[in-house]
N, C-alpha and C positions, 0 to 999 in steps of 0.2 A: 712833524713841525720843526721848521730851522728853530735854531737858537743862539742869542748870538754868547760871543765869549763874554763874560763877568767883569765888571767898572774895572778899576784898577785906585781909585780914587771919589771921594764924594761930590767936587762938583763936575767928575765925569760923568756919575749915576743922575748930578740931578739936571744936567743939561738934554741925557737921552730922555729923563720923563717929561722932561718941559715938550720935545720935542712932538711928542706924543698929545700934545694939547688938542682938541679939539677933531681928532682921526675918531671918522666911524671904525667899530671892531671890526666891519666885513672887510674895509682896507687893510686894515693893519693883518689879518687872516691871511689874504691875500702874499701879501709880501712875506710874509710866514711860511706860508705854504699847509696852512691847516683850514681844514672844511668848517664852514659854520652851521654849525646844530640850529634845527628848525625850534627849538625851544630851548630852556634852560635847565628843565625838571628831572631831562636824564641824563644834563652835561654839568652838572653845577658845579662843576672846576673847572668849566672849560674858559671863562674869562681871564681868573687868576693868571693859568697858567702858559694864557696867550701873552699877557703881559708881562709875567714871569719869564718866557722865550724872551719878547721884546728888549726888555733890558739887562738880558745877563745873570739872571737872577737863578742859583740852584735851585729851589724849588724844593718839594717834598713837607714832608710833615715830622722832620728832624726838630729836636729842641733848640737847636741855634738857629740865630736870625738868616732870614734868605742870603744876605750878604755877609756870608761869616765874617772876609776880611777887613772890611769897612764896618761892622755891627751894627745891618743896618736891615729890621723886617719889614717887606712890602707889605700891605695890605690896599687890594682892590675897593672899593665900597660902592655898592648900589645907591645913587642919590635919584630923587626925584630931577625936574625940569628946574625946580630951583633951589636946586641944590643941599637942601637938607635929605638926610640918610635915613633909606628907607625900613633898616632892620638893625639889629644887632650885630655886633662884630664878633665871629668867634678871635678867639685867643691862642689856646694850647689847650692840648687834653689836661683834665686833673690826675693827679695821682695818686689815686684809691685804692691800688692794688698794695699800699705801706709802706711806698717811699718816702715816706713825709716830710717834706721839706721842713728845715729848720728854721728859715727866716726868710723875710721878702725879698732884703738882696742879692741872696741867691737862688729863689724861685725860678721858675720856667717861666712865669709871668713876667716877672720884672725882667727877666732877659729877651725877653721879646718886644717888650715897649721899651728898652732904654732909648731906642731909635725910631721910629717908623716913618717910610716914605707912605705918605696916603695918595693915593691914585684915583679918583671919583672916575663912578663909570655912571650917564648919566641916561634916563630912559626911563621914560612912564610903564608902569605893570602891562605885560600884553603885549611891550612894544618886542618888533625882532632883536635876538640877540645883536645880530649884525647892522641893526639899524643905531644901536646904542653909541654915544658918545663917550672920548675920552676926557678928564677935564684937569684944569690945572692941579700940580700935584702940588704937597706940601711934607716937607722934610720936621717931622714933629720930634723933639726933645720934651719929657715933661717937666713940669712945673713944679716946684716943690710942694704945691698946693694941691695939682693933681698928680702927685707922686702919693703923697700923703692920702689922698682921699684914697687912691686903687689899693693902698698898703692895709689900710683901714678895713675893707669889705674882702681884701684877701686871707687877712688873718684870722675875720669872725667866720667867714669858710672853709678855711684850712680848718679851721678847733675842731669845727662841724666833723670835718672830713677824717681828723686822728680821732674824734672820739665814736665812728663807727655811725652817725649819726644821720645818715643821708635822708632820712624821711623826714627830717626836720625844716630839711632845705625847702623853700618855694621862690617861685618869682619876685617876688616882694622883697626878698634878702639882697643886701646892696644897695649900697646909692648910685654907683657908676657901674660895679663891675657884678656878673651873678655866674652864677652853677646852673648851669641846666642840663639834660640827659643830650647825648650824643652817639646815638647809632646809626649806622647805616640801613639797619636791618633789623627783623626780630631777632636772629640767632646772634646778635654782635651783644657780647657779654665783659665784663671783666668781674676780678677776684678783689676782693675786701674785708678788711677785719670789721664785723659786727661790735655793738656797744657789749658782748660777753669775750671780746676776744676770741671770735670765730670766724673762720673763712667761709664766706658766704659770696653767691654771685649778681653783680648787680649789673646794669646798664652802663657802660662810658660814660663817664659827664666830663664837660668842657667848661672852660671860662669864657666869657661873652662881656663884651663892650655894651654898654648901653646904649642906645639910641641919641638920647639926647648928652650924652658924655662929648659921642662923635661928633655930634653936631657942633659942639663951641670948639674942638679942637679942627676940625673944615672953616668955623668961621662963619657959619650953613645961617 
């Protein structure tokens, strides 16, 4: 897959996304030079990190935002035809293994939403990957309102998370933001201290966007 060089600048990053307005993925693939997967079930990175190519973007699954320079994380999102978001947004992995962050401002969380360029990828379930559309993107700063809310359901989950406590977690935890399990695989593990202060192995969990969070910050 080409890729091109990295912004230099914000309204360089946000003129190449505007550019990208309304391009089926098979195009933009095309002009990439990468194949498009007959589905998404065994390629499910494979949108991000065409878009990711598209605009310059490193990539990867590194704790700093896709745009170190500019501090600026892409995220792709699945919307329907009109444009409300059809799933949860992950975030970043949690860190369970006892690096416990101190506070929200310096979270992996908060450094990844200080900035986000949202990218709508637009396509009914079913539909071909490469039939999907690109859609207007939006360069999001939070809100102190919704800075506040993500600070709020990140710290009643961190407690969760230093005090060993992961079976306490459900869907239901959070207004905007939740924990839920993150593997690839059955053997994908990670290490955590138990509520006795024991190293014990559990599943990855990640941070996730709520559905309807994305949605007022799309505007959807």
């Amino acid at each position: 897959m080409l890729r091109r060089a990295p912004p230099t600048s914000l309204p360089e990053l946000e003129a190449r996304a505007a550019a990208l307005t309304g391009l089926p993925l098979a195009r933009l693939a095309a002009e990439l030079d990468s194949p498009v997967p007959a589905d998404l079930r065994r390629a499910k990175g494979w949108v991000g990190q065409l878009v990711e190519a598209a605009l310059g973007a490193e990539g990867g699954s590194h704790p700093e935002p896709d745009f170190d320079a500019l501090g600026v994380e892409l995220k792709t999102i699945p919307v329907g035809r009109d444009g409300g978001p059809r799933e949860s947004t992950f975030v970043c992995t949690a860190p369970i293994e006892g690096a416990f962050e101190a506070s929200w401002e310096t979270s992996r969380v908060r450094r990844k939403l200080a900035r986000v360029l949202w990218v709508p990828i637009a396509g009914d379930r079913g539909e071909p990957p490469g039939a999907r559309t690109i859609g207007a993107p939006r360069l999001w700063v939070p809100s102190p309102v919704e800075d506040a809310a993500l600070a709020g359901d990140w710290l009643q989950l961190s407690e969760l998370i230093a005090g060993g406590e992961l079976h306490r977690i459900h869907g239901r935890l959070g207004a905007v933001l939740q924990l839920r399990p993150k593997a690839a695989n059955a053997a994908d593990y990670a290490w955590m201290l138990d509520e006795e202060g024991a190293w014990v192995r559990s599943v990855p969990f990640g941070f996730y966007l709520r559905a309807r969070f994305t949605r007022g910050v799309l505007g959807a």
